[in-house]
KEVEX-388933 format. One record per residue: residue number from 1; residue in one letter; x, y, z negated of N, C-alpha, C in turn. Coordinates in pm, whole numbers, plus 50000, padded with zeros to 5 digits. Example, Ala and Ser with C-alpha at 12.3 -4.5 7.8 and 13.67 -1.06 7.14 Angstrom:
<pts>
+-----+------+-------+-------+-------+-------+-------+-------+-------+-------+-------+
|  nr | rest |   nxx |   nyy |   nzz |  caxx |  cayy |  cazz |   cxx |   cyy |   czz |
+-----+------+-------+-------+-------+-------+-------+-------+-------+-------+-------+
|   1 |    a | 51319 | 49431 | 49220 | 51230 | 49550 | 49220 | 51320 | 49670 | 49220 |
|   2 |    s | 51285 | 49775 | 49292 | 51367 | 49894 | 49286 | 51290 | 50003 | 49213 |
+-----+------+-------+-------+-------+-------+-------+-------+-------+-------+-------+
</pts>
This chain:
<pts>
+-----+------+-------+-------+-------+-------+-------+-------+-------+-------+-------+
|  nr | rest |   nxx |   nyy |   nzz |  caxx |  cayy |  cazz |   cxx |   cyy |   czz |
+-----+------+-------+-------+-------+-------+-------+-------+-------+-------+-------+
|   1 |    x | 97028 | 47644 | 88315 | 97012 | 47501 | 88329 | 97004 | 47458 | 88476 |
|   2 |    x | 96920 | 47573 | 88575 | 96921 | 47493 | 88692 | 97086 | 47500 | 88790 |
|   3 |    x | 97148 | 47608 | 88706 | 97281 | 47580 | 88794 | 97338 | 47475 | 88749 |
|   4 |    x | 97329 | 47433 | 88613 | 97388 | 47290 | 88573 | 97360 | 47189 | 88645 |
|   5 |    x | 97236 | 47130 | 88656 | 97144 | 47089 | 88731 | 97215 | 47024 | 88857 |
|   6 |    x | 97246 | 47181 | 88944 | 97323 | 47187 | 89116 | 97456 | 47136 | 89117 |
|   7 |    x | 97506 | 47173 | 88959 | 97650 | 47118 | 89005 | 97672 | 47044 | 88913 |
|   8 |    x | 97617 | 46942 | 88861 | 97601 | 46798 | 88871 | 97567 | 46765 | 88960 |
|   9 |    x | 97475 | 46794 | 89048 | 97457 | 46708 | 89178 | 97503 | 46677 | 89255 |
|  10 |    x | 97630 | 46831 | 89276 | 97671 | 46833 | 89362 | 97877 | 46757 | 89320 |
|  11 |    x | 97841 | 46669 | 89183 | 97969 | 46622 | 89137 | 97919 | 46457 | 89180 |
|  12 |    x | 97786 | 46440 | 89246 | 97799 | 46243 | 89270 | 97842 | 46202 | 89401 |
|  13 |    x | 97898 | 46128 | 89347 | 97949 | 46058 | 89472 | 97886 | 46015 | 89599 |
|  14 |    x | 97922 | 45990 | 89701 | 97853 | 45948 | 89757 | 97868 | 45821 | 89820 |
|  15 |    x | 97817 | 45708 | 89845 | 97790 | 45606 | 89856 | 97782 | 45563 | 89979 |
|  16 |    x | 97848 | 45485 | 90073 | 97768 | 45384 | 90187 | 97636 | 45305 | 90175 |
|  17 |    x | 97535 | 45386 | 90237 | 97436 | 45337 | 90271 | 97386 | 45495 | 90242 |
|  18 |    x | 97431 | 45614 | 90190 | 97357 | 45727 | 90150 | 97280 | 45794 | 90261 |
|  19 |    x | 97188 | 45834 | 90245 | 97141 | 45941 | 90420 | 97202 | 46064 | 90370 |
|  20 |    x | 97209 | 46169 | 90446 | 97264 | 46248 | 90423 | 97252 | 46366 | 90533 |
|  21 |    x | 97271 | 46529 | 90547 | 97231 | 46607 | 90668 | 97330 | 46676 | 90622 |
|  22 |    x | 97400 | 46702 | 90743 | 97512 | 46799 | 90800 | 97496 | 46907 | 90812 |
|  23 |    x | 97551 | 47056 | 90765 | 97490 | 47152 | 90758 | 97598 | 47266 | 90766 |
|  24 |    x | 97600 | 47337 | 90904 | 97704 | 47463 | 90939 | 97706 | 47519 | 90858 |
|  25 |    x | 97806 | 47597 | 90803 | 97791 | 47657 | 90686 | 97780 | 47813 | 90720 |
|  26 |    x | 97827 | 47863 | 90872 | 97800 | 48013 | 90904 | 97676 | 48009 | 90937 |
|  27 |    x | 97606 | 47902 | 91035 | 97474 | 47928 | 91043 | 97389 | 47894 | 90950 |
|  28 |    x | 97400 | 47794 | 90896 | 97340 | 47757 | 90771 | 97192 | 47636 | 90853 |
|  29 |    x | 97201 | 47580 | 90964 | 97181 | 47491 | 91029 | 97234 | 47363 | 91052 |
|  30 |    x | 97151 | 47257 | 91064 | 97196 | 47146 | 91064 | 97196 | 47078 | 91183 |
|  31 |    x | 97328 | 46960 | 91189 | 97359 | 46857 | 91289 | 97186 | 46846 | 91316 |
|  32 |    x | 97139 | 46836 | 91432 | 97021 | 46728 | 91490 | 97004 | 46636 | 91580 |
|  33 |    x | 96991 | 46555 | 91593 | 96931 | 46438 | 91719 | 96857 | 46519 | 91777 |
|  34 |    x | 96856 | 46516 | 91968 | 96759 | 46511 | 92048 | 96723 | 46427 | 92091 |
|  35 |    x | 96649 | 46336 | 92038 | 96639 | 46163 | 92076 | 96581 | 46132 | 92257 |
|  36 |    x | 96541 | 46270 | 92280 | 96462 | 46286 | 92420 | 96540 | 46306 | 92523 |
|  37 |    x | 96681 | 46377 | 92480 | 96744 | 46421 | 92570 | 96864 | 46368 | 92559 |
|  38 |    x | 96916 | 46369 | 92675 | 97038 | 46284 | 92698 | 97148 | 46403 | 92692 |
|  39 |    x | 97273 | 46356 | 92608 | 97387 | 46480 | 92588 | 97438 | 46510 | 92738 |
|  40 |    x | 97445 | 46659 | 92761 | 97509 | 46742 | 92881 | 97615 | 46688 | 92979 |
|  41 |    x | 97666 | 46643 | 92866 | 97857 | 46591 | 92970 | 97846 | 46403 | 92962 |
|  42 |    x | 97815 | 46328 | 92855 | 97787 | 46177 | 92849 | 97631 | 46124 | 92844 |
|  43 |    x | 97578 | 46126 | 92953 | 97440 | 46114 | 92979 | 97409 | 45971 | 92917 |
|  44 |    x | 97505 | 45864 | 92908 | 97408 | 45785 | 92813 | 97359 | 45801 | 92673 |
|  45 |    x | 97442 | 45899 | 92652 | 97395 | 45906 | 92472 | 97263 | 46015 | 92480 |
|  46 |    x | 97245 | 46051 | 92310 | 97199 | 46134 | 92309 | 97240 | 46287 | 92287 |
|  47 |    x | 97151 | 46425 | 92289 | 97209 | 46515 | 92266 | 97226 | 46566 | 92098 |
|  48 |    x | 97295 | 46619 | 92072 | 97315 | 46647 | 91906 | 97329 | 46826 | 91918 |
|  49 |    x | 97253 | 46925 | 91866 | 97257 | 47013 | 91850 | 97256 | 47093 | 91672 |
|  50 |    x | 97272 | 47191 | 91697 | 97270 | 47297 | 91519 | 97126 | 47322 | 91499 |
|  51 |    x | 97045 | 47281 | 91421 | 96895 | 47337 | 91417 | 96851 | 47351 | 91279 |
|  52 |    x | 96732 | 47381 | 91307 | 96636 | 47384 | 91131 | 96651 | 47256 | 91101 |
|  53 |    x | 96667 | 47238 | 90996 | 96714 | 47080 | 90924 | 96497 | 46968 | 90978 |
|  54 |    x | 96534 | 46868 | 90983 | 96405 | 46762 | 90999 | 96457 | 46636 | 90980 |
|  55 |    x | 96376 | 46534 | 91039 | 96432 | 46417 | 91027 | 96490 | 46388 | 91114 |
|  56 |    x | 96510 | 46461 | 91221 | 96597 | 46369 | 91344 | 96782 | 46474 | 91269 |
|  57 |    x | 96788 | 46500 | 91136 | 96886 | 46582 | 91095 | 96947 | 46453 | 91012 |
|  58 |    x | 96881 | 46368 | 90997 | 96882 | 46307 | 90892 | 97001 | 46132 | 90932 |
|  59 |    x | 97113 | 46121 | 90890 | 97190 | 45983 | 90916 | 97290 | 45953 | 90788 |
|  60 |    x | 97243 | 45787 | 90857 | 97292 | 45741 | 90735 | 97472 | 45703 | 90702 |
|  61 |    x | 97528 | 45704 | 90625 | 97646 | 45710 | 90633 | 97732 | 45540 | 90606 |
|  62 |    x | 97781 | 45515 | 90697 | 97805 | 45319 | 90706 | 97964 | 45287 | 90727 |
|  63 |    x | 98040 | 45182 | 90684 | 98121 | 45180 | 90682 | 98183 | 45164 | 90810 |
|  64 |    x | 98355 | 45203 | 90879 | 98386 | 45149 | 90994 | 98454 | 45033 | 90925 |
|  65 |    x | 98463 | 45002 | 90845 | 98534 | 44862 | 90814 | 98479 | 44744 | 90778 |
|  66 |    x | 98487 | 44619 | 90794 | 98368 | 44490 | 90753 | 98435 | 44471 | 90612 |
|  67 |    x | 98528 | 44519 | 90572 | 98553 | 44423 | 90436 | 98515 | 44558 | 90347 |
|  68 |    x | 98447 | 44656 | 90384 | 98342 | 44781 | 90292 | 98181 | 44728 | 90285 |
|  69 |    x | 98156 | 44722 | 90169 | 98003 | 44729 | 90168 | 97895 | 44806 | 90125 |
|  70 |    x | 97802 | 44819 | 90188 | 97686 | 44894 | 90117 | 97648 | 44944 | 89984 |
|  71 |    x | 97682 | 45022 | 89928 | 97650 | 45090 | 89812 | 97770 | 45102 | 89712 |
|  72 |    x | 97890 | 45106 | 89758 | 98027 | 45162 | 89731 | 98044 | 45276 | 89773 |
|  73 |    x | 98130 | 45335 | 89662 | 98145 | 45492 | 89693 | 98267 | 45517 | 89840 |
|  74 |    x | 98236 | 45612 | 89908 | 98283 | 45612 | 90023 | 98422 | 45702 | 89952 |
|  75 |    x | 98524 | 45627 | 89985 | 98694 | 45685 | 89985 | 98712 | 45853 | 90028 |
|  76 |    x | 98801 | 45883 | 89991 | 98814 | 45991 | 90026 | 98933 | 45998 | 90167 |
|  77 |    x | 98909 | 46046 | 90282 | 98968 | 45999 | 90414 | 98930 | 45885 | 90498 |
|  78 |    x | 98799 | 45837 | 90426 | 98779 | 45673 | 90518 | 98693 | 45710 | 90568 |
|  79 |    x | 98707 | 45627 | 90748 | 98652 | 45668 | 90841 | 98544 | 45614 | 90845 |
|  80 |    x | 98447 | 45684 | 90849 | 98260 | 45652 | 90862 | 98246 | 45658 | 91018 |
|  81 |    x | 98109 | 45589 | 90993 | 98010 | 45592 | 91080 | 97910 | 45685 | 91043 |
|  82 |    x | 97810 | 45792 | 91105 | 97723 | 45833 | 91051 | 97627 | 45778 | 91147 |
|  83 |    x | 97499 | 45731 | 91121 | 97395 | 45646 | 91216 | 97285 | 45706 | 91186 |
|  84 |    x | 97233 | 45722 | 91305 | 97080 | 45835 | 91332 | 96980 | 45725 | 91243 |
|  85 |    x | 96937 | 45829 | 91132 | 96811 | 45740 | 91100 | 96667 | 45693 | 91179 |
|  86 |    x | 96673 | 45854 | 91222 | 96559 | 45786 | 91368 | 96596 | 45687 | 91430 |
|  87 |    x | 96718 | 45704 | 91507 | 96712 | 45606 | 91591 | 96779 | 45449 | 91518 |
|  88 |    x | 96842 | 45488 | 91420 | 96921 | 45375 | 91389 | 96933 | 45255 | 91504 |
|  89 |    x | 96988 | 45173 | 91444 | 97030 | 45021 | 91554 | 97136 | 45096 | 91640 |
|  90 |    x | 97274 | 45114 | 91538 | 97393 | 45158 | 91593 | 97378 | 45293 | 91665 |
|  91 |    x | 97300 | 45400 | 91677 | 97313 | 45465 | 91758 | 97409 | 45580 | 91590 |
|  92 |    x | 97544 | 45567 | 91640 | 97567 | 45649 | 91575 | 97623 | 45816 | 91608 |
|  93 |    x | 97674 | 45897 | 91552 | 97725 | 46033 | 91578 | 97859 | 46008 | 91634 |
|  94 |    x | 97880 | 46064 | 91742 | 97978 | 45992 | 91850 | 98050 | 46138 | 91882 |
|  95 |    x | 98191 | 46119 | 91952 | 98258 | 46205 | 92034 | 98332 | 46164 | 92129 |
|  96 |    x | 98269 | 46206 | 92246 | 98307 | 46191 | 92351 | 98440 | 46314 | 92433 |
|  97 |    x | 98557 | 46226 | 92465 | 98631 | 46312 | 92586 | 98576 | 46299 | 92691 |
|  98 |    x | 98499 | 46437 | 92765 | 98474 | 46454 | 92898 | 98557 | 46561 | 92953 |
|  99 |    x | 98484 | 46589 | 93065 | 98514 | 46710 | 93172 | 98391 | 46789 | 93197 |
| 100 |    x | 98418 | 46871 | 93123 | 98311 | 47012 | 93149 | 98263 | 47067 | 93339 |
| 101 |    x | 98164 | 47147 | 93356 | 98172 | 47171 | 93487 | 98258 | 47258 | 93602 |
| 102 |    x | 98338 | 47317 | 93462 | 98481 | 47391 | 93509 | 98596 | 47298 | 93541 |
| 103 |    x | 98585 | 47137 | 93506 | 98665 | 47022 | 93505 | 98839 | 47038 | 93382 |
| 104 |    x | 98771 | 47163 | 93291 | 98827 | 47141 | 93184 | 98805 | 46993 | 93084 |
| 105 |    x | 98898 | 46975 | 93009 | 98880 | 46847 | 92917 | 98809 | 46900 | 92796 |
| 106 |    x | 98726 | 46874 | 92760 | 98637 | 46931 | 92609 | 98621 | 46767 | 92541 |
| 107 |    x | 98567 | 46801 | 92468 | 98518 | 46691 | 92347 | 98345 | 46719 | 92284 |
| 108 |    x | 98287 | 46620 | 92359 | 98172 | 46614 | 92300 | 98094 | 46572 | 92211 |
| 109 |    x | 98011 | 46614 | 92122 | 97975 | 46559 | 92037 | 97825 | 46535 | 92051 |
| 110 |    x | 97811 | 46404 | 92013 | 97646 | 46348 | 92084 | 97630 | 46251 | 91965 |
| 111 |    x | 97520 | 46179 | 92041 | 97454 | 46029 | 91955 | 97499 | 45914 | 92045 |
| 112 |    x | 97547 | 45806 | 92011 | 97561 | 45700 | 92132 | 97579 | 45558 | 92052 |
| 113 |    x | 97544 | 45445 | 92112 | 97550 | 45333 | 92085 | 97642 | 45307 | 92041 |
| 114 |    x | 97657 | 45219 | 91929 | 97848 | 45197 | 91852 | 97946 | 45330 | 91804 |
| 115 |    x | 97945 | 45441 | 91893 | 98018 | 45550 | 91865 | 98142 | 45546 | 91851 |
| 116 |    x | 98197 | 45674 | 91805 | 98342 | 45618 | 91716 | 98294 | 45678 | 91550 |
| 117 |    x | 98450 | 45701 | 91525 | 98426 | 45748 | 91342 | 98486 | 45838 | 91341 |
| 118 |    x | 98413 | 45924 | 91221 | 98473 | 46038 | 91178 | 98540 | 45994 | 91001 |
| 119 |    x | 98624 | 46089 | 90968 | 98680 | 46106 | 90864 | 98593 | 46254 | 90785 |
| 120 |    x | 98652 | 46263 | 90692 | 98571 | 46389 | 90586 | 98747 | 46414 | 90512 |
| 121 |    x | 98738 | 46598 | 90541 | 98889 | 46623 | 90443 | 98814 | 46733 | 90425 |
| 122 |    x | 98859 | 46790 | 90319 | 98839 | 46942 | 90247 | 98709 | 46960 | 90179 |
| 123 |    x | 98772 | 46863 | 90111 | 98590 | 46865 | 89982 | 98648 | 46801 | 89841 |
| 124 |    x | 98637 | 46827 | 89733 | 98640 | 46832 | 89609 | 98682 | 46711 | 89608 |
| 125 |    x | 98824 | 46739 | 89528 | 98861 | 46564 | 89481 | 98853 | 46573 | 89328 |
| 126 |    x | 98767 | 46621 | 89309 | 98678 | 46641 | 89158 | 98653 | 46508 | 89092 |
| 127 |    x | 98593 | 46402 | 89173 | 98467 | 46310 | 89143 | 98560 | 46205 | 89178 |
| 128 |    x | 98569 | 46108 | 89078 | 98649 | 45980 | 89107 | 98519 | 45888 | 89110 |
| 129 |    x | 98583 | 45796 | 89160 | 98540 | 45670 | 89225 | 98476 | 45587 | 89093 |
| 130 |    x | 98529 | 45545 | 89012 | 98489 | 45484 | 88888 | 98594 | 45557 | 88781 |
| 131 |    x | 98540 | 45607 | 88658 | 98561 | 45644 | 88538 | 98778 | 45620 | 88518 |
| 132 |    x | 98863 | 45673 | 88533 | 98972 | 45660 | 88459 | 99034 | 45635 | 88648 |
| 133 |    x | 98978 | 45623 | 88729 | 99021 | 45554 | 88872 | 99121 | 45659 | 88886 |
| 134 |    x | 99224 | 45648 | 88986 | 99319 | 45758 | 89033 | 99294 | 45788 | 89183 |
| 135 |    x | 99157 | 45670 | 89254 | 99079 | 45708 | 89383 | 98938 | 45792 | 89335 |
| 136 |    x | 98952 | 45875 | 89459 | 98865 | 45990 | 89458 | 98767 | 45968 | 89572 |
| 137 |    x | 98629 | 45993 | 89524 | 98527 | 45961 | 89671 | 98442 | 46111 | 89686 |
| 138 |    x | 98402 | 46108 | 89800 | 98323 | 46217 | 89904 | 98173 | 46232 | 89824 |
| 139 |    x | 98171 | 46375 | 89828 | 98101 | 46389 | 89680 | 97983 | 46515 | 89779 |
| 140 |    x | 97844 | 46464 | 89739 | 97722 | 46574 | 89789 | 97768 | 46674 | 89746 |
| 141 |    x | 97710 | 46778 | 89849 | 97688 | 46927 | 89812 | 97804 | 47010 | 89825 |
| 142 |    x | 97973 | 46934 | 89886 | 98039 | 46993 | 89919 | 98097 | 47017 | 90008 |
| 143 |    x | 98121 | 47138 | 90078 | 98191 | 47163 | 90198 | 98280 | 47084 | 90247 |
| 144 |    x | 98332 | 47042 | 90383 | 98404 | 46980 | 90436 | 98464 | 47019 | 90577 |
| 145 |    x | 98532 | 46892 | 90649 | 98548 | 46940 | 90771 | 98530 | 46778 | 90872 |
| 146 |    x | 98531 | 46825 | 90968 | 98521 | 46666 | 91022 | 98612 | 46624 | 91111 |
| 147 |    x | 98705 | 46527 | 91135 | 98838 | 46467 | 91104 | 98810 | 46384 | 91266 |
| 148 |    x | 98881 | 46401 | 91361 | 98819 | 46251 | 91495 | 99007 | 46229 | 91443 |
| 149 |    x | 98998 | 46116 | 91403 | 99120 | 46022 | 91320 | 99243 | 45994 | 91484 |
| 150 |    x | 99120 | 45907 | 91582 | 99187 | 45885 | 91678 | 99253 | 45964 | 91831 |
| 151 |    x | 99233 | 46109 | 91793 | 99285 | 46209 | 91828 | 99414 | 46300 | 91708 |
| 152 |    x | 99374 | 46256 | 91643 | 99440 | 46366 | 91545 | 99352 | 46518 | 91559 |
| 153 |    x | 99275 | 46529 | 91563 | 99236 | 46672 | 91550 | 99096 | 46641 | 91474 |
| 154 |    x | 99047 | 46788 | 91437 | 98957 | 46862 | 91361 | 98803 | 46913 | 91530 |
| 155 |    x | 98719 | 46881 | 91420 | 98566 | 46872 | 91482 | 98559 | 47063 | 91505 |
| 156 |    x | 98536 | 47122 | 91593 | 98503 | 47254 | 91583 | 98347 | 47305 | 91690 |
| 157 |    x | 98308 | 47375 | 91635 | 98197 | 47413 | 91716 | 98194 | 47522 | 91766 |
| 158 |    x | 98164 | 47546 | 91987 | 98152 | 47612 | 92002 | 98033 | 47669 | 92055 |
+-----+------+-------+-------+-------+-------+-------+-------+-------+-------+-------+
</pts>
């Protein structure tokens, strides 16, 4: 029963306005806010590291579009916002193009005011949107990858 349980849970949808924690799947650690510290390469934001899951792990997931609202199931490919619950008031999960101290080009990933958006691909198109729908939404408890739309490339951690 309790695996039934997990994967039902892990068949609901998930919703704009959901909180939600990000979680490496080799380390088995989660996205965190350093609300104290300012990220390495874009000093206005904040820093975002892999840690023991808490509440600064914890953001909420918001639409990038105004004609999406709060408590609709989030599309499958539509670009979110994820917003620090600590800090909320726009500070969302951001990626920044900088220059490392080798003056290579990297891509950072921090907390920052407004941000940009990420996308979600490679997770169960199991779970439709409403009953008989032929749209499919982003569903807890399953693996993914994270999408920067306005690059064309894939989120990787090194």
């Amino acid at each position: 029963r309790n695996a039934d349980a997990a994967e039902a849970a892990s068949q609901r949808p998930l919703h704009y306005g959901s909180i939600v924690q990000l979680r490496h799947l080799r380390t088995k650690r989660y996205v965190t806010l350093k609300t104290k510290l300012s990220a390495p390469l874009q000093s206005t934001s904040r820093r975002v590291e892999l840690q023991a899951g808490s509440n600064s792990s914890w953001f909420r997931i918001n639409p990038c579009y105004a004609h999406k609202m709060q408590g609709e199931p989030v599309p499958l490919l539509e670009a979110v916002y994820l917003e620090s619950v600590k800090l909320a008031d726009g500070w969302n999960l951001n990626w920044a193009r900088c220059k490392n101290l080798a003056k290579d080009e990297v891509f950072e990933v921090n907390c920052a005011k407004g941000g940009e958006g990420f996308s979600f691909e490679l997770y169960s198109r199991a779970v439709e949107q409403e009953p008989g729908s032929k749209s499919y939404a982003l569903n807890s408890g399953q693996p993914f990858t994270i999408f920067m739309p306005h690059f064309n490339r894939y989120l990787a951690a090194s």
